[in-house]
C-alpha positions as semicolon CSV with decimal commas, in nm:
position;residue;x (nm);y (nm);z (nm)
1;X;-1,955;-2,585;0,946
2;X;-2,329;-2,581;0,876
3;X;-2,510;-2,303;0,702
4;X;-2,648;-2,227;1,059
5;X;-2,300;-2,167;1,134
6;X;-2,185;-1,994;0,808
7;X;-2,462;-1,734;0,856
8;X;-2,315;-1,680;1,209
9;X;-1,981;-1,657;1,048
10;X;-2,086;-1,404;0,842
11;X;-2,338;-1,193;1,035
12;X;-2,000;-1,185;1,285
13;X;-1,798;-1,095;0,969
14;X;-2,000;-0,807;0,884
15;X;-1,992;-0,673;1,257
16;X;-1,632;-0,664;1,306
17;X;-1,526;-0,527;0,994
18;X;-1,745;-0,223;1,027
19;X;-1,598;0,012;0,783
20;X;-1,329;-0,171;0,618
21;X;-1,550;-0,316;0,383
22;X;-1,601;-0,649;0,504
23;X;-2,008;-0,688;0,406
24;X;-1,918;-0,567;0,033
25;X;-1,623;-0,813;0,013
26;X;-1,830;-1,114;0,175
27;X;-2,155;-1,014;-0,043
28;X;-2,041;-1,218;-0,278
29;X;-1,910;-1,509;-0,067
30;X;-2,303;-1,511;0,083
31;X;-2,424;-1,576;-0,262
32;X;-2,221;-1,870;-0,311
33;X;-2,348;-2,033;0,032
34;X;-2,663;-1,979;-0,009
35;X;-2,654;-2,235;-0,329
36;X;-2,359;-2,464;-0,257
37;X;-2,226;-2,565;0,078
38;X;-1,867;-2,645;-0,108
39;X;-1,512;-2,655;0,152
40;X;-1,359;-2,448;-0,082
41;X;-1,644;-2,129;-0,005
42;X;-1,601;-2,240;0,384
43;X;-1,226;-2,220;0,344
44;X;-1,249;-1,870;0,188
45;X;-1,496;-1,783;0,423
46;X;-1,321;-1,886;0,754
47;X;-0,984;-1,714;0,578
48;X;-1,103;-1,377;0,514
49;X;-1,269;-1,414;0,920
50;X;-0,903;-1,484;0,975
51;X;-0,792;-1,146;0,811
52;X;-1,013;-0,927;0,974
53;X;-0,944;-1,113;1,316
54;X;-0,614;-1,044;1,282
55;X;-0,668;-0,690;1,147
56;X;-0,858;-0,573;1,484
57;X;-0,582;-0,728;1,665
58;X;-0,324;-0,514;1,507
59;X;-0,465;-0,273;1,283
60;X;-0,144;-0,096;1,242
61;X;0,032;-0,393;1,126
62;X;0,336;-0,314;1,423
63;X;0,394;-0,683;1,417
64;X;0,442;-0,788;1,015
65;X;0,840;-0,655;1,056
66;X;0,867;-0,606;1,417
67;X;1,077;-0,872;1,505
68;X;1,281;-0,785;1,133
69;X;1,342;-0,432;1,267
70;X;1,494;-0,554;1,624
71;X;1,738;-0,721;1,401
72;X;1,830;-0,478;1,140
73;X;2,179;-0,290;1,264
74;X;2,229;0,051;1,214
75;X;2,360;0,157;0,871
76;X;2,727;0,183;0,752
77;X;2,956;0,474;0,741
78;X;2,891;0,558;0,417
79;X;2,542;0,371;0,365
80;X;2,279;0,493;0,193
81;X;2,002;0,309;0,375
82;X;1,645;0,363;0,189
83;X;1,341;0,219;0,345
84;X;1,036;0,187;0,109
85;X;0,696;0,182;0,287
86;X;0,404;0,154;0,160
87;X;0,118;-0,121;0,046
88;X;0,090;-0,397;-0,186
89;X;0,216;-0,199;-0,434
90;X;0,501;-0,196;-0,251
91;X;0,531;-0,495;-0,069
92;X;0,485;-0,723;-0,393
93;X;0,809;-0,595;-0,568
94;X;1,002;-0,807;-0,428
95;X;0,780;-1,176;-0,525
96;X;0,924;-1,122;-0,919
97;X;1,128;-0,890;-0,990
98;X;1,403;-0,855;-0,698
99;X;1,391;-0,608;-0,509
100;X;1,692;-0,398;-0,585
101;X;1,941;-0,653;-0,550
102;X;2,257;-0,488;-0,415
103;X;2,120;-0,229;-0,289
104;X;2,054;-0,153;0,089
105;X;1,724;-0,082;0,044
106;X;1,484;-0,222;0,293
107;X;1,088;-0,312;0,190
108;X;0,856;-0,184;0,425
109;X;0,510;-0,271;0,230
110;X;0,212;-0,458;0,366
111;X;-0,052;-0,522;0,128
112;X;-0,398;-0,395;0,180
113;X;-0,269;-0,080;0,427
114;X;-0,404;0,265;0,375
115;X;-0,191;0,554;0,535
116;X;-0,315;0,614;0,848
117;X;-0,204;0,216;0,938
118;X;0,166;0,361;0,734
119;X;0,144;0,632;0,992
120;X;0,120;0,395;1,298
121;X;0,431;0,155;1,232
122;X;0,582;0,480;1,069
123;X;0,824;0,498;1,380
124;X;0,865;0,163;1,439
125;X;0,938;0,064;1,080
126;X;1,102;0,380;0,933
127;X;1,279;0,576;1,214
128;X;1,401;0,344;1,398
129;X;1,594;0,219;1,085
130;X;1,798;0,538;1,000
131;X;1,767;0,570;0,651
132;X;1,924;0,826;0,474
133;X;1,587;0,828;0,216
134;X;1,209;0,728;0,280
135;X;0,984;0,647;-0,010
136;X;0,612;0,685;0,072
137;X;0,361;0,497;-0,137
138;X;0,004;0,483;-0,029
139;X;-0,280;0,594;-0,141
140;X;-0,475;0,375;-0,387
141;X;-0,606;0,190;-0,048
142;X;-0,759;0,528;0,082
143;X;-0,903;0,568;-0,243
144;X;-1,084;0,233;-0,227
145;X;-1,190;0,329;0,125
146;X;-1,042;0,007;0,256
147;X;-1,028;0,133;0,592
148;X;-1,297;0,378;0,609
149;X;-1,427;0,627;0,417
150;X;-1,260;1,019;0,366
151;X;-1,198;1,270;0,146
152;X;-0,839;1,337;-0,007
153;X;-0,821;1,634;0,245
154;X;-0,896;1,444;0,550
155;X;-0,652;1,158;0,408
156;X;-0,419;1,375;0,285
157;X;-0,326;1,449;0,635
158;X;-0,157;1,040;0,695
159;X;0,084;1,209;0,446
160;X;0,214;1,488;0,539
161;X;0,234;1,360;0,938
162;X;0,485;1,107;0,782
163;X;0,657;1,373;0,559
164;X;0,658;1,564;0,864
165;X;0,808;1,283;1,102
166;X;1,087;1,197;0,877
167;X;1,235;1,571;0,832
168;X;1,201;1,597;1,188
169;X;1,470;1,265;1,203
170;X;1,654;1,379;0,944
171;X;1,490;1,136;0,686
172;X;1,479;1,328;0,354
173;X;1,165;1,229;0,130
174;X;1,046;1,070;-0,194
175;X;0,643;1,060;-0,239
176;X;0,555;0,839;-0,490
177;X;0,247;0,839;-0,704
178;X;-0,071;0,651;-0,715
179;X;-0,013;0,362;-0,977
180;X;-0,275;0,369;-1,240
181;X;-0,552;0,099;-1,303
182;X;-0,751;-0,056;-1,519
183;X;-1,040;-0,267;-1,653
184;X;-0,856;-0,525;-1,800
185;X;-0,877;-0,820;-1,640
186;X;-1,130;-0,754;-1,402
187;X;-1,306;-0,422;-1,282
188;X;-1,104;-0,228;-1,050
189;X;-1,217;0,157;-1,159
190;X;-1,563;0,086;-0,924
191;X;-1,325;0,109;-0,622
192;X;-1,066;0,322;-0,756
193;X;-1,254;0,596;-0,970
194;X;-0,918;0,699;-1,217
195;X;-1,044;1,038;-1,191
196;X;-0,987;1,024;-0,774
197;X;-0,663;0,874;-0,867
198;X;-0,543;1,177;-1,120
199;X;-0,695;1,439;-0,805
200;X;-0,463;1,292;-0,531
201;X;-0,175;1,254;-0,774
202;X;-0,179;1,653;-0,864
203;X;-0,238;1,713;-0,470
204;X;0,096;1,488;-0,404
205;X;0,283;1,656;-0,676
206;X;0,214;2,012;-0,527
207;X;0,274;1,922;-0,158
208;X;0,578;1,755;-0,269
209;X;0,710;2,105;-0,408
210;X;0,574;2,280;-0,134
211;X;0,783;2,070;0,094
212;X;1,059;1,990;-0,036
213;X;0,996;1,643;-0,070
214;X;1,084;1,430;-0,423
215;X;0,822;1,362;-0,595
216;X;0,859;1,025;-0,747
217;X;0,617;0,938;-1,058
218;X;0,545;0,635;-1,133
219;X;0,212;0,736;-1,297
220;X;0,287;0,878;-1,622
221;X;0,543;0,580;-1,708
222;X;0,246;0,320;-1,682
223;X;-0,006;0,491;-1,785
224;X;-0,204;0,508;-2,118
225;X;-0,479;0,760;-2,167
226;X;-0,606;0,732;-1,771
227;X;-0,599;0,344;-1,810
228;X;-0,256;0,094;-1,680
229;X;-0,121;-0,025;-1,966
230;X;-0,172;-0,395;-1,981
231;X;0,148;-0,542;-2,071
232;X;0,292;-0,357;-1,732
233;X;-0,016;-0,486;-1,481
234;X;-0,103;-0,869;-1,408
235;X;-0,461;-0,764;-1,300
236;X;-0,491;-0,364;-1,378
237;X;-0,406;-0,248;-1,005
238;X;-0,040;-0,440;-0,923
239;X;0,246;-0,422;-1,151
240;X;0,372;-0,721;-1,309
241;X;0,741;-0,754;-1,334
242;X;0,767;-0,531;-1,668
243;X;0,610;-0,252;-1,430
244;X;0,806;-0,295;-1,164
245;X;1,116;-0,286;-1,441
246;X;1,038;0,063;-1,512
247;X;0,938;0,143;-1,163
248;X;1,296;0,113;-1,038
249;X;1,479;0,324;-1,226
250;X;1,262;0,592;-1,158
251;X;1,295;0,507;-0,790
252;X;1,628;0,562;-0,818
253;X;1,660;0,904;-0,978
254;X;1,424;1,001;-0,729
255;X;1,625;0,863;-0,449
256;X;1,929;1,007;-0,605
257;X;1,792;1,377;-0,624
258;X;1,638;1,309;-0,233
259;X;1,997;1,238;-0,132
260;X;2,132;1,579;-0,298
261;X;1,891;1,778;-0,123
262;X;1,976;1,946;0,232
């Protein structure tokens, strides 16, 4: 690939990913060609080109556990099936720290989504499981305005249309907190202001109560001051596995109090 071509590349790059941020994330990558040719910038390049191909091909992300779904059979007599959806934050527990071993909890997280893409596969990869509990984490995507920009009203909405779909089946609820972040490693707080973070928090908190929904914290337990405390994040936005250590238990109480409910 020529720079001829990488400008076409990237030109193309920018077009297709319209609002999910694709000329901000490539900015940099442009920089970098215009001063060294190097395979490893092309192979970044032509990767993220990839991503976003893929991402206008299925923007909901219906195929990631499709195929998983088709195969999963219905639960027990007596099974407590809990189906976790949600993004990285979410789909990452599992790469360290397992992901409740023993437990017949299913991971439903695909890194990168905001909730209106949760709200797409919602049926596909919630309902048609038949859990008995469904934790909802999303969030800190919408904030970064991954796919598009909105305000925590208009995004609020992906919420409460899943809340909504899973009483309807019978699903009871658990809405779990943005996770804090940080500057620690690198700068995260220019995408993810911590004051929009504490806003949609006390928003989920309330609805929560309003709704009858669990509301599942994870916020306060990593949190120091409005920053993630470092020995519980590998890069200040995902937990490392000391996070994700005292994520689960509060998971579970949460799940536990979900299950009491009627």
């Amino acid at each position: 690939m020529n720079r001829i071509q990488i400008g076409a590349a990237l030109g193309l790059a920018i077009v297709l990913g319209g609002r999910l941020g694709t000329q901000r994330l490539l900015t940099p990558v442009a920089a970098r060609v215009s001063t060294q040719d190097s395979a490893a910038t092309i192979a970044m390049l032509e990767q993220r080109l990839a991503a976003y191909r893929h991402l206008l091909s299925d923007w909901g992300g219906l195929t990631r556990y499709g195929s998983e779904d088709s195969e999963i059979k219905p639960p027990a007599p007596g099974e407590n099936r809990v189906v976790f959806i949600g993004d990285q934050i979410t789909e990452f527990w599992g790469r360290g720290a397992r992901f409740f071993p023993g437990r017949p909890y299913v991971n439903r997280g695909i890194g990168g989504q905001t909730s209106p893409q949760m709200l797409v596969r919602f049926r596909q990869d919630v309902i048609a499981l038949k859990p008995n509990v469904v934790v909802i984490q999303a969030g800190t995507n919408d904030i970064a305005g991954v796919t598009g920009p909105g305000t925590r009203g208009t995004l609020s909405d992906h919420i409460m249309s899943m809340a909504e779909l899973a009483k309807a089946h019978g699903i009871r609820v658990v809405l779990a907190s943005i996770t804090p972040v940080c500057d620690c490693t690198r700068v995260q707080t220019d995408l993810r202001p911590q004051a929009k973070i504490a806003d949609w928090n006390g928003w989920l908190k309330g609805y929560a109560a309003a709704s009858g929904s669990v509301y599942l914290d994870y916020y306060t337990a990593l949190v120091d001051g409005r920053n993630f405390r470092k020995e519980f994040t590998t890069d200040g936005l995902l937990p490392n596995d000391a996070g994700y250590a005292v994520m689960a238990p509060l998971a579970e109480q949460a799940i536990e109090t979900a299950l009491k409910t009627r």
